[in-house]
Phi, psi and omega in degrees: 000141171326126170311137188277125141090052157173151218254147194227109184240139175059189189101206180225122031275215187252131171265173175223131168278090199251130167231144197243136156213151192248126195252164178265149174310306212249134170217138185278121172306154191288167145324296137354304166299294173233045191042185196312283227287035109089178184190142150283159204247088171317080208294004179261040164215358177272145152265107205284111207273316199188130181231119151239161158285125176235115179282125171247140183273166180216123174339107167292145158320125196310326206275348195246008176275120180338136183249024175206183159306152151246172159235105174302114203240143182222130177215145180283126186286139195264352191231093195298327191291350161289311175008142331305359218261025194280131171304184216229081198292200192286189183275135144325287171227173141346133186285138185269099200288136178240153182287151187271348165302350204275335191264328184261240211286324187266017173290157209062040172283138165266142156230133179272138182245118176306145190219342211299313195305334195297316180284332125001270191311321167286323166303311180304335169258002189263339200254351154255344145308333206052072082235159190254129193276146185284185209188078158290129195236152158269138143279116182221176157226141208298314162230149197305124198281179169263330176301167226230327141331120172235161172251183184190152205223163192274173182237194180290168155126311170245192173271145198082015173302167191292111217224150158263119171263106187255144172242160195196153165241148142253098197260151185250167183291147200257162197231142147261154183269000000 
């Protein structure tokens, strides 16, 4: 069975992780953006710069903690109602290599995990459809280890659950006179 209120990437065999995340269309813009009388932002109109997963790690059990870097690799699950057996679309980004300190002495370090072409893709598809499709993604690590070692990250619900970051511009139309 899945680990309760924290997230399990790798080990042997290698585990995985799944998180569904739903994003919303509209997110309220900032002071900057839209001055005092405040707005909503559509994000399927925004150029979207950088999307991450923002992780916070947590102590792995001393006999199960890594002995090497891992490298964390995120692929969109393509058929979510199979979970866990669902197949696996392509990598996102480069597996994102983690210090194995990060688990031991140093838990709760936050790490951003790249997300942007996934989101790129979805917002492009949330703006010729009108809804933004929900988007389940695996945590894994891309090859099978031999060690026994896992890393594990917190999970929802509490502090440090899992967040998204968007960095995004917003242009506005140029008017000619």
């Amino acid at each position: 069975p899945p680990p309760s209120g924290w997230l399990r990437v790798g080990g042997t065999p290698s585990w995985r992780s799944v998180l569904t995340m739903s994003l919303p269309r509209e997110v309220t813009g900032t002071p900057e953006t839209c001055g005092s009388v405040g707005c909503e932002i559509d994000l399927t109109e925004v150029h979207l710069n950088l999307a991450e997963l923002v992780l916070t790690t947590r102590q792995t059990e001393l006999a199960f903690q890594p002995q090497d870097t891992t490298g964390v690799d995120i692929r969109p699950a393509l058929n979510p109602e199979l979970l866990p057996k669902s197949p696996l679309g392509g990598a996102v980004a480069f597996p994102k290599p983690v210090p194995r300190e990060l688990f031991a002495g140093q838990a709760g370090t936050q790490v951003f995990l790249p997300l942007t072409p996934l989101l790129v893709q979805v917002l492009d598809s949330a703006a010729v459809t009108g809804t933004v499709p929900v988007t389940s993604i695996a945590l894994f690590t891309n090859i099978e280890p031999h060690l026994i070692g896992f890393v594990s990250f917190e999970g929802a619900g509490g502090a440090g659950a899992p967040a998204l970051r968007l960095l995004y511009t917003v242009a506005n139309p140029v008017g000619l006179p």
